[in-house]
C-alpha atoms as one frame of an Amber mdcrd trajectory, in Angstrom:
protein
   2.509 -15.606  27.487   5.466 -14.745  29.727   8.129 -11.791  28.618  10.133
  -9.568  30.217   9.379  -6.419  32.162  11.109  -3.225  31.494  11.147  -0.311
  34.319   8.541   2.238  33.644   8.140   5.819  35.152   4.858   6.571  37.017
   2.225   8.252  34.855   0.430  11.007  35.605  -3.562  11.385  35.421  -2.932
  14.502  33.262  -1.261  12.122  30.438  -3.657   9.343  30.637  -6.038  11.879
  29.926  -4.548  13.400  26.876  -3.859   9.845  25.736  -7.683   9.679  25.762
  -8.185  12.411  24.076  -6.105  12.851  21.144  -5.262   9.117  19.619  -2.440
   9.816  17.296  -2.757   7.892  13.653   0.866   7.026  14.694   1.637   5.709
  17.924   5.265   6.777  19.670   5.295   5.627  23.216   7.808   7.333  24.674
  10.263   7.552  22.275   9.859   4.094  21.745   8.941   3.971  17.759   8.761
   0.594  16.976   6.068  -1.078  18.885   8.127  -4.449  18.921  10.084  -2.659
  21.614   7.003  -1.580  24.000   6.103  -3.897  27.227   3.102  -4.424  28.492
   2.195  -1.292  30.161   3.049   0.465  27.096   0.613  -1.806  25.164  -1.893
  -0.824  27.716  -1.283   2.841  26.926  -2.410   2.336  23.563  -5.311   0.533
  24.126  -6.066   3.807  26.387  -5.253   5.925  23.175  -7.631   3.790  20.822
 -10.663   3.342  23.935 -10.388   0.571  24.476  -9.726   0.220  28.294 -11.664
  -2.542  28.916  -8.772  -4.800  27.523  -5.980  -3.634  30.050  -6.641  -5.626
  32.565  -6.755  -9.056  30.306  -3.736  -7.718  28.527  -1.759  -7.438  31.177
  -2.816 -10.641  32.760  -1.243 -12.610  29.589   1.538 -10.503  29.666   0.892
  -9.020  26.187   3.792  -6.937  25.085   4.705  -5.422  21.975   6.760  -8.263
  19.996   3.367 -10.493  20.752   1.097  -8.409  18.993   1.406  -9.364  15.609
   0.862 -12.637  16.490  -2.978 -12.325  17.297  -5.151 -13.136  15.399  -9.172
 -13.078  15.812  -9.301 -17.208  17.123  -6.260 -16.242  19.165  -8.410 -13.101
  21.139 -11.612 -15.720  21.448  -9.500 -17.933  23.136  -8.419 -15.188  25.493
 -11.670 -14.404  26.560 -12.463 -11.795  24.391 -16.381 -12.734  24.616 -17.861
 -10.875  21.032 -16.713 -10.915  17.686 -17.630  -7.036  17.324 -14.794  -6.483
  20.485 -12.154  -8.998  18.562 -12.473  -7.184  15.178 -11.914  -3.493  16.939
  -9.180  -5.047  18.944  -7.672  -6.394  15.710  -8.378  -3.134  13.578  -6.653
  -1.124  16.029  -3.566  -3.499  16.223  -3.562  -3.417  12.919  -3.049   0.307
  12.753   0.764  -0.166  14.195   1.555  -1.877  11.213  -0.019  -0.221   8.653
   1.116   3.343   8.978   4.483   2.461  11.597   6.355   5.674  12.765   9.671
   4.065  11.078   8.017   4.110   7.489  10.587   5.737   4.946   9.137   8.096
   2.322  10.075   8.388  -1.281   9.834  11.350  -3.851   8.321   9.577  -6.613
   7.673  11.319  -9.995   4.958   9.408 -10.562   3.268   8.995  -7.328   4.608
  11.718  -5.289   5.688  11.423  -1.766   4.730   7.444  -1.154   5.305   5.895
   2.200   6.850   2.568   2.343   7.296  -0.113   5.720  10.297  -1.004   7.455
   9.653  -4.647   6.302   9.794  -3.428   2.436  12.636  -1.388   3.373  14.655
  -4.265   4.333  13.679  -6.522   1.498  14.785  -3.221  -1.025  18.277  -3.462
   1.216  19.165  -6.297  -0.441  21.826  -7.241  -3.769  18.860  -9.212  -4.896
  16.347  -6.039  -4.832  19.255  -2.986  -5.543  20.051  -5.351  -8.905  17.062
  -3.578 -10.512  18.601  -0.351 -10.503  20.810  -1.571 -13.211  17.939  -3.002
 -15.644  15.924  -1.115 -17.915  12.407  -1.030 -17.372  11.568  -0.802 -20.945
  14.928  -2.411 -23.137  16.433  -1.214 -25.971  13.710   1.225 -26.276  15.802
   3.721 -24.147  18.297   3.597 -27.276  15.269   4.935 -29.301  13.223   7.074
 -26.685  16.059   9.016 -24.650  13.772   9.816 -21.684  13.248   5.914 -21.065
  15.438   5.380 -18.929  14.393   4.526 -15.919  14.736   1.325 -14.216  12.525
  -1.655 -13.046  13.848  -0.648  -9.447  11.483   2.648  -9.540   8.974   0.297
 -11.262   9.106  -2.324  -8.117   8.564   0.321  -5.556   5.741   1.891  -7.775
   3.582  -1.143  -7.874   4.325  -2.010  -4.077   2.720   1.670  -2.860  -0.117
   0.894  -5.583  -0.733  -2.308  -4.210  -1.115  -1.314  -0.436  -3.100   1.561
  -1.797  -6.003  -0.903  -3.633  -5.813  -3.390  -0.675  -5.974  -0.491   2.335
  -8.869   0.886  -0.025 -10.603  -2.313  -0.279  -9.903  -2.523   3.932 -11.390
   0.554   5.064 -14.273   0.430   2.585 -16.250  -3.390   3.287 -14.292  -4.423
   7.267 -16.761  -7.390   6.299 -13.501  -9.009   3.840 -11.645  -9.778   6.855
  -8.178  -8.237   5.335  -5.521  -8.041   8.248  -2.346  -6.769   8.326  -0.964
 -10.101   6.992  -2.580  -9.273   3.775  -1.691  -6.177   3.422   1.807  -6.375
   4.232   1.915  -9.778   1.789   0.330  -7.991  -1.133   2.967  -5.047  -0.944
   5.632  -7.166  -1.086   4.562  -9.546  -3.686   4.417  -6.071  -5.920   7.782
  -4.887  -4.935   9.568  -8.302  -5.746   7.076  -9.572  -8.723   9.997  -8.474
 -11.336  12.826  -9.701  -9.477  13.506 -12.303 -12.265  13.682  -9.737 -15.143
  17.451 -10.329 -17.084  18.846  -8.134 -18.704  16.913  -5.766 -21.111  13.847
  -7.156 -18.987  11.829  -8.688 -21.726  14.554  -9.090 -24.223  16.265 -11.201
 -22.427  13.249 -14.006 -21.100  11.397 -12.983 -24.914  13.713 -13.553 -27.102
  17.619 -14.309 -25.768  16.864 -17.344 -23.516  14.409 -19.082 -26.038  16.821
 -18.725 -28.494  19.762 -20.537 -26.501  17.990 -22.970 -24.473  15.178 -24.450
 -26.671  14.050 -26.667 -24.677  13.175 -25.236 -21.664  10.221 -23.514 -20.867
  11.103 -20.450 -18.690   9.518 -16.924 -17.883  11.012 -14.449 -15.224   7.810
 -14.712 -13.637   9.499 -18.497 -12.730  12.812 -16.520 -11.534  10.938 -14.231
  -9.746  10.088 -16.819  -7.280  13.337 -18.317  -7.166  14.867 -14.929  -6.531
  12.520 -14.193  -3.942  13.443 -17.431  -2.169  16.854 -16.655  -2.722  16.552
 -13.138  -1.103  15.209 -14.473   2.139  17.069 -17.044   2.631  20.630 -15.604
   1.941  19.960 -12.540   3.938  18.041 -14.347   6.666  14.982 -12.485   6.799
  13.059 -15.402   7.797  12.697 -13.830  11.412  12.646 -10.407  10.736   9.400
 -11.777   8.604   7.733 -13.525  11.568   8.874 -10.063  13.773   6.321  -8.236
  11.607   3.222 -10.803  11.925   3.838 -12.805   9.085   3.419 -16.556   9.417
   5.874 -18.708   7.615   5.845 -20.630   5.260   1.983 -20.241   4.693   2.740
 -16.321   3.897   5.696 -16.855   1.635   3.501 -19.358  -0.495   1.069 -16.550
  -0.829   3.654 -13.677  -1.911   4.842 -16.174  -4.425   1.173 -17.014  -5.692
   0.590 -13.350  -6.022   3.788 -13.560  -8.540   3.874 -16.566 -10.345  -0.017
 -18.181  -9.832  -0.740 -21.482  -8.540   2.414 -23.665  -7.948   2.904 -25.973
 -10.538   2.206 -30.004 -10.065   5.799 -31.939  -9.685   4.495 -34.147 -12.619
   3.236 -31.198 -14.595  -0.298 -32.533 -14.572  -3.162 -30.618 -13.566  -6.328
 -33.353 -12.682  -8.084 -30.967 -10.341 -11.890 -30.334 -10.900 -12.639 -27.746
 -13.230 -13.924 -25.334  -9.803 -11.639 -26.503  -6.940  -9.511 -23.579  -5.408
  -5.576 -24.057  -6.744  -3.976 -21.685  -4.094  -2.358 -22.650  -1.007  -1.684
 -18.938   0.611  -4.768 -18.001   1.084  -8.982 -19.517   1.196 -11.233 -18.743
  -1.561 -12.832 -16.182   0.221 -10.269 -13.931   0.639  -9.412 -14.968  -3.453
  -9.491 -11.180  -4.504  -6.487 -10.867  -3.355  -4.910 -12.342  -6.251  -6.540
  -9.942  -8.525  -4.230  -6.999  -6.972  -0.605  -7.773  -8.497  -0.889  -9.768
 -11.615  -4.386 -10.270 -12.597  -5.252 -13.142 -14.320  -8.608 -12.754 -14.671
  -9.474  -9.648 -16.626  -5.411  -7.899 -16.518  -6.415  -5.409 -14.778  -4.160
  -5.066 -11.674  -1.549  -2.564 -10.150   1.824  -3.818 -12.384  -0.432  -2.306
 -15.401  -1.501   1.045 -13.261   2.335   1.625 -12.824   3.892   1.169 -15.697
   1.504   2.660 -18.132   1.806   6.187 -15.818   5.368   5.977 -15.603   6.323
   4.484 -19.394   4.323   7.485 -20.711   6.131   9.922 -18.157   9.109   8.662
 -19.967   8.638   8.555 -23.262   6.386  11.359 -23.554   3.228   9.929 -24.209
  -0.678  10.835 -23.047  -1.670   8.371 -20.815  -5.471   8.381 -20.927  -6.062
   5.995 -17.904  -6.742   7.780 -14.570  -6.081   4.842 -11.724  -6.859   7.088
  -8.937 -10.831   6.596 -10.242 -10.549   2.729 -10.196  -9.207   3.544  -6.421
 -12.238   5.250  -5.618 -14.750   2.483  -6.592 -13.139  -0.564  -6.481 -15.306
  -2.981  -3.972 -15.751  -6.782  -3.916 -18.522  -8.595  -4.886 -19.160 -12.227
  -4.809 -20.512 -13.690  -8.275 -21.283 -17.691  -8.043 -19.481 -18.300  -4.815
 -16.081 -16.284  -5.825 -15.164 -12.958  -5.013 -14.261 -10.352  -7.659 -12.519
  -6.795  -7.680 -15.524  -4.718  -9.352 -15.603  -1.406 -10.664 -19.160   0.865
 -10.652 -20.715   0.399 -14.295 -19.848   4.304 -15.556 -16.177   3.438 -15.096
 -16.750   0.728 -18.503 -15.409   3.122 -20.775 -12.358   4.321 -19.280 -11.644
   0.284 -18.505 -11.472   0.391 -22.525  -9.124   3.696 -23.028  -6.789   1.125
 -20.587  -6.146  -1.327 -22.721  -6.269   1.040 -25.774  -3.426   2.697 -23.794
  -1.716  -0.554 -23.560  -1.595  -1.160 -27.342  -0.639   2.471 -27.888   2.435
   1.409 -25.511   3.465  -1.601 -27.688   2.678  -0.011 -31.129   4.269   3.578
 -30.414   7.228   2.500 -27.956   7.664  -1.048 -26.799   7.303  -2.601 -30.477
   8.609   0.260 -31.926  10.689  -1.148 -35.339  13.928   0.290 -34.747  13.956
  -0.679 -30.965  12.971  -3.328 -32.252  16.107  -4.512 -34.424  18.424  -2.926
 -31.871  16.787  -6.234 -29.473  17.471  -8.213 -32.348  21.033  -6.763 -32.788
  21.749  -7.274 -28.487  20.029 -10.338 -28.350  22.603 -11.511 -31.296  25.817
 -10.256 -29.456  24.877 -11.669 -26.178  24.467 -15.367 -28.218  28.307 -14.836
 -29.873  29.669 -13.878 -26.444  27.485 -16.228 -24.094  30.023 -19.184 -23.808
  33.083 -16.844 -23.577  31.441 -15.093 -20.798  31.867 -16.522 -17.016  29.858
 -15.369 -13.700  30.404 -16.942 -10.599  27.536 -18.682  -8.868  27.545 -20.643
  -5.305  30.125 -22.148  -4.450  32.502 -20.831  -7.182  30.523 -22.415  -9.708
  31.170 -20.509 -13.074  27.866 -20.040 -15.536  27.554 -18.470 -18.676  25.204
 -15.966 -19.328  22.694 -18.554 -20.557  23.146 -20.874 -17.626  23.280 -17.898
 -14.533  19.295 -18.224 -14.885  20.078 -21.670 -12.760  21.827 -20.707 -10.028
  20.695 -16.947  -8.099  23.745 -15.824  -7.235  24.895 -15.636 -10.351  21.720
 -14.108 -12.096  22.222 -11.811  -9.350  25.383 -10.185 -10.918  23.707 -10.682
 -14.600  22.322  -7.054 -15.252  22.388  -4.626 -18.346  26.018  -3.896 -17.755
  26.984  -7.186 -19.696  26.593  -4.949 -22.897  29.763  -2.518 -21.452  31.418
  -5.654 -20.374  31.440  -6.914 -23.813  32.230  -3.715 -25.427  34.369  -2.733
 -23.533  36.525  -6.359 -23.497  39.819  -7.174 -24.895  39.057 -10.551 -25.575
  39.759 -11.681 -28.959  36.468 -14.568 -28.837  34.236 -11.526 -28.310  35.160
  -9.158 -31.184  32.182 -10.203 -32.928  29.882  -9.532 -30.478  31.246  -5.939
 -30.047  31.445  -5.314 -33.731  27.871  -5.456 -33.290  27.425  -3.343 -29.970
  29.527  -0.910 -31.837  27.121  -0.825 -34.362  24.895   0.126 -32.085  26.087
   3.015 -30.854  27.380   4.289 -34.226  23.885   3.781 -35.485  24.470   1.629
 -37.914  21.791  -0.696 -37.838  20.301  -3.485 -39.582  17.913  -1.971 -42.113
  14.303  -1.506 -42.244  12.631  -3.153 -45.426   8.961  -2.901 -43.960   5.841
  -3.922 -42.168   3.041  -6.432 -43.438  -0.312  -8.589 -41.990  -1.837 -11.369
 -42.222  -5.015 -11.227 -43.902  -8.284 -12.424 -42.353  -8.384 -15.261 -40.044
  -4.979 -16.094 -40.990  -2.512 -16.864 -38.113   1.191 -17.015 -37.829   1.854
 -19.787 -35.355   5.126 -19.616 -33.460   6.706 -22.916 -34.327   6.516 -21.345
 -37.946   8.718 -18.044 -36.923  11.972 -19.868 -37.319  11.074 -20.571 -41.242
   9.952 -16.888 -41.852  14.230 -15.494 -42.808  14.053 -18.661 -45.347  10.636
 -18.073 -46.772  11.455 -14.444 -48.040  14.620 -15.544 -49.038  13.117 -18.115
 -51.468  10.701 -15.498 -52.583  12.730 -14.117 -55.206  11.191 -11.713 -57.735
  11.437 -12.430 -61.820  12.706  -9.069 -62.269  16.385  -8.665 -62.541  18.503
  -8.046 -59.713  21.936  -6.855 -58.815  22.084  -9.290 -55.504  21.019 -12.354
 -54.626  20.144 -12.762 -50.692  19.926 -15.653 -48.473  17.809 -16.379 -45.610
  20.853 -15.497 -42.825  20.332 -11.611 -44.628  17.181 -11.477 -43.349  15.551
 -11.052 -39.907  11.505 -11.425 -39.454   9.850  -9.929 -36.408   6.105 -11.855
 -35.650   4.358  -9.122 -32.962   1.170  -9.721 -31.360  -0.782  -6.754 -30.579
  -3.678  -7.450 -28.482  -5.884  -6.309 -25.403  -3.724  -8.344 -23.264  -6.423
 -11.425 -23.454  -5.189 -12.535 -26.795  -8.200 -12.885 -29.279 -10.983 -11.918
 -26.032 -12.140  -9.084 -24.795 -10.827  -8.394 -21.502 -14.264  -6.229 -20.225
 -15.951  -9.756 -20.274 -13.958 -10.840 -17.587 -15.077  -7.214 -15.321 -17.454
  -7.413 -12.861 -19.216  -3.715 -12.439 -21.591  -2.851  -9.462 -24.079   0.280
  -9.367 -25.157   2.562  -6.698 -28.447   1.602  -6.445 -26.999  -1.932  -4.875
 -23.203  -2.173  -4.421 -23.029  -5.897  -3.480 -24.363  -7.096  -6.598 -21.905
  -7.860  -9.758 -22.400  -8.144 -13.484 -21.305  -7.953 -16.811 -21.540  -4.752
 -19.509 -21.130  -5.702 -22.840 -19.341  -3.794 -25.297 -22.423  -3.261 -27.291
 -23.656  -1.283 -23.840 -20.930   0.967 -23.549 -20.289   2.869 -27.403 -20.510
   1.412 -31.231 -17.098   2.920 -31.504 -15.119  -0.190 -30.011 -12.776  -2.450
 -31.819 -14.174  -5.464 -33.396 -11.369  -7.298 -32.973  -8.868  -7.476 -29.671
  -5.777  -8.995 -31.375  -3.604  -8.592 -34.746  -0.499  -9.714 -35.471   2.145
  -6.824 -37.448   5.055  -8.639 -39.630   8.467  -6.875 -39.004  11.191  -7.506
 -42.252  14.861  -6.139 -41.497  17.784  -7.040 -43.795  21.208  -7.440 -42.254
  23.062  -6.046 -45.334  23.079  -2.784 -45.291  24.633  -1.158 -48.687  22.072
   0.315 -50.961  21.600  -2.745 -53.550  21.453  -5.122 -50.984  18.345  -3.118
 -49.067  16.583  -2.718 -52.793  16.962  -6.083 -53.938  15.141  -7.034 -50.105
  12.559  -4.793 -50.298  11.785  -6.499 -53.906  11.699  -9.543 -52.124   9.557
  -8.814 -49.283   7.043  -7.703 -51.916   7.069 -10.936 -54.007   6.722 -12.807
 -50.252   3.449 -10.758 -49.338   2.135 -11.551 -52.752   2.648 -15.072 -52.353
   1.382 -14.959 -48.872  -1.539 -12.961 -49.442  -0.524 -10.502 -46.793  -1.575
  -7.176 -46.706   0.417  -4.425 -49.134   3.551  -2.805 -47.592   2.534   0.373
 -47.154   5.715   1.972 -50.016   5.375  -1.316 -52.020   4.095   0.786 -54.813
   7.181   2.729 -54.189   9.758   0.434 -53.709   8.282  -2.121 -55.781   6.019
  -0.553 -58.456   6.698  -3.480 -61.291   5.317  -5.904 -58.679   1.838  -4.602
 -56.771   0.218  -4.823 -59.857   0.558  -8.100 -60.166  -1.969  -8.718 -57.171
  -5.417  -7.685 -58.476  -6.659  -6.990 -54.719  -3.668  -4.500 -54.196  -4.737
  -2.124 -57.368  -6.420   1.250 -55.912  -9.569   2.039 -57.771 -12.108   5.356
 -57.128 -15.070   2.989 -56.294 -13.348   1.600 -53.944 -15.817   0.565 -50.610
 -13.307   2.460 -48.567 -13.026   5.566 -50.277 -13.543   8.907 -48.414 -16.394
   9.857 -50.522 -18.452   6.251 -50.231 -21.696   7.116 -48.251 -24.499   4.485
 -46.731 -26.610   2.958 -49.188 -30.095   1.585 -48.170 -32.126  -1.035 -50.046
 -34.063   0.725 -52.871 -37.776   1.787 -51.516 -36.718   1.332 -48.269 -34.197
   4.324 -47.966 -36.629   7.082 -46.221 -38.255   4.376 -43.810 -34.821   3.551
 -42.861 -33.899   7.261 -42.271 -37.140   8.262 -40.363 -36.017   4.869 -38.449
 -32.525   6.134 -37.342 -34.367   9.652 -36.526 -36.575   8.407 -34.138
């Protein structure tokens, strides 16, 4: 290896020997902060810092400086003549120290996290139009138009779940050396959580949930999918393929890894999957090091970082107890290996707070995110962005013009799509959108579609999705034989399907937890919900049935609330919860909706035991 030399001033015994003495945690060699600038005398001067002497004369016999650092790697040391593999991983743990906590770090206030330090290399991916867009998207929708403290930003979100991410991986570091995680990994893993929501549109999920599936059928899209593209789109138009490399990375076998962390395993060109049922799917990294992938997005159990952030910060927002503590799961996360893979595990007393998680997840989505009149206000957004997609035009490469529909297909024009196409069609003069801002009008004046109520699905009983499009139609043809001042159609009606769940659909997501205990650390296994309390949900998914009406005058909302009624009758949902209100000529007609004393859910119904077997059965549950 053969670099330039750069004049040096003699040193003095009495600095070598402080050197020695007091190793800083970050290294500044003579003013020289970045440690891509030192030459090889200053990398000798910190392997005098970190006592390691014995290396300076092999380092600077290869001419070693500071921009060839991040290069080596453990083979690369052997094949220098670094003899044992204990001196190779000390070299490479001390290296790795430049990187990890580098003098040029910036420092955010976060309200969440506090003061979190980020490194140059995220800096300069957050320097970006592609990353600065996110300041202009709501992290959590129309919900800000219902909660007025939501409204912060996926931007704060990004940078959230990049510290959190370095934080588990650094943890996971320092704690078992034996994983092998360099500063490649770490660096990878932070970035995959600062760009993982780069594809977000605008509203975040309104526009991927509900908009695009509504104007482009056919295609199966998630911004998970334009994350990646976005990503690739960010390097490439700002050319940060070398300042990537200047930091240690290794391309393109690192960028396939960032964008595994985001999106999974790349998808087959011919969309079919024949791999054996065990064989590892990702490229980025070996199976041993396949923890890694549990960090970001996990798809294993759903516990990762992403979750971490947002529940803290959501309920910072909107005001809500958040009754997950993440700084535990720091604390005791370790990996195990269980049947030749390696798992993120937890120690076996954290089982119950694993469960408040996900309970605090479906608090999230039944108090906030799913909240009914955020709710229709999506509906109403989502509905003035289809009127005014066509007459909308954003330029896209090479002067291309796309509508909002199409901007999905070409980055630089999703890049300009944020939240601020609701002003821009407000705030138009354009004769084609005076629909559309009719309805963002109606918005802001607070005249809304109106609520006519909530219902479920009894038993097993599903709702499939390719049946949601029928829903409007089905309560319009459930018209009651009492006497009414207005007939409705199905276009007067809007029908919400949510699916409220542990984030595993129907399963519970503690089966997929690996736990450890102190008595032996390295060995993983399940806990059962009957092991950790009797007060657990039986069931990890429901789905809640959301009726609006689009007239809103007072006969109009009367007559629907009649006919969302008849429709739960017919479709032996469960009773709205004012249908004896609203509707008290009709509940009675459905014998399992009358309310009787005996019934078995009654406040005063106590246990019954099996005649002559009632005191055994108490001196039982005594003992």
């Amino acid at each position: 290896m053969s670099h330039g030399k750069v004049s040096k001033r003699p040193r003095s015994s009495e600095e070598d020997a402080d050197d020695r003495r007091s190793p800083p945690s970050k290294v500044w060699v003579y003013g020289k902060s970045n440690y891509q600038d030192w030459d090889e005398e200053d990398v000798c001067r910190f392997l005098r810092t970190q006592r390691l002497e014995k290396f300076e004369q092999l380092f600077r016999g290869e001419n070693i400086n500071g921009a060839v650092l991040p290069q080596l790697t453990e083979s690369h040391l052997e094949n220098l003549g670094v003899g044992t593999l204990s001196d190779r991983l000390n070299l490479i743990k001390c290296i790795d120290k430049l990187w990890q906590s580098p003098i040029d770090a910036k420092v955010f206030n976060d309200p969440i996290h506090g003061h979190i330090e980020l490194h140059p290399l995220l800096i300069r991916i957050m320097d970006t139009p592609q990353f600065q867009r996110l300041r202009f998207i709501k992290q959590l929708g129309a919900t800000y138009f219902v909660y007025p403290g939501a409204s912060h930003n996926r931007f704060e979100h990004s940078i959230g779940v990049a510290h959190l991410a370095g934080e588990l991986v650094k943890a996971l570091s320092g704690r078992q050396p034996e994983l092998g995680i360099n500063h490649r990994d770490i660096l990878c893993v932070q970035i995959a959580g600062l760009c993982h929501d780069l594809g977000h549109g605008p509203f975040s999920h309104l526009f991927d949930g509900k908009f695009i599936p509504l104007m482009r059928k056919n295609l199966k899209w998630k911004h998970e999918d334009a994350s990646v593209t976005m990503f690739e789109h960010l390097i490439t138009s700002n050319v940060l393929e070398g300042v990537l490399q200047s930091y240690g990375l290794v391309l393109p076998e690192d960028l396939v890894f960032i964008k595994e962390q985001i999106r999974g395993p790349a998808p087959r060109s011919d969309g079919v999957d024949c791999s054996p049922k065990n064989s590892w799917l990702y490229k980025g990294r070996p199976k041993k090091k396949g923890f890694l992938y549990q960090i970001v997005a996990n798809r294993k159990s759903g516990i990762d970082v992403d979750k971490w952030d947002y529940f803290a910060r959501d309920c910072h927002h909107l005001g809500i107890q958040n009754n997950f503590d993440f700084e535990r799961f720091l604390r005791f996360a370790r990996v195990c290996e269980v049947n030749h893979t390696k798992y993120i595990c937890t120690r076996e007393k954290e089982a119950g707070d694993l469960y408040n998680m996900f309970h605090t997840r479906t608090t999230l989505h039944r108090r906030a995110y799913q909240h009914r009149v955020s709710n229709i206000i999506e509906s109403m957004i989502t509905e003035a962005m289809m009127l005014a997609d066509e007459h909308i035009k954003i330029s896209g490469t090479g002067g291309k013009m796309c509508t909002i529909s199409t901007a999905i297909d070409d980055m630089e024009a999703y890049t300009k799509l944020t939240d601020n196409i609701f002003e821009q069609i407000l705030n138009s003069s354009d004769s084609n959108l005076q629909e559309a801002r009719e309805i963002l009008n109606n918005i802001l004046c607070r005249r809304l579609y109106k609520w006519i109520g909530q219902t479920q699905p009894q038993g097993e009983t599903i709702i499939q999705q390719e049946e949601f499009k029928d829903l409007p139609a089905q309560v319009a043809e459930s018209c009651p034989a009492t006497s009414l001042q207005v007939q409705l159609d199905a276009k007067d009606f809007i029908v919400n399907v949510i699916q409220l769940d542990y984030g595993k659909k129907g399963r519970n997501p503690i089966n997929k937890v690996r736990f450890y205990s102190k008595i032996n650390p390295s060995q993983a296994f399940k806990i059962r919900k009957n092991q950790v309390s009797q007060l657990l949900p039986e069931k990890f998914t429901e789905q809640l049935i959301q009726v609006y009406c689009k007239k809103t005058d007072e006969e109009s909302v009367q007559a629907a609330q009649k006919y969302f009624v008849q429709w739960c009758i017919n479709k032996n949902f469960t009773k709205p919860r004012d249908g004896d209100v609203v509707a008290p000529e009709l509940t009675p007609l459905k014998i399992n909706w009358k309310d009787t004393e005996s019934s078995s859910d009654s406040d005063n119904s106590q246990t019954r035991y099996p005649k002559g077997k009632g005191i055994k059965k108490k001196l039982f549950d005594m003992k």
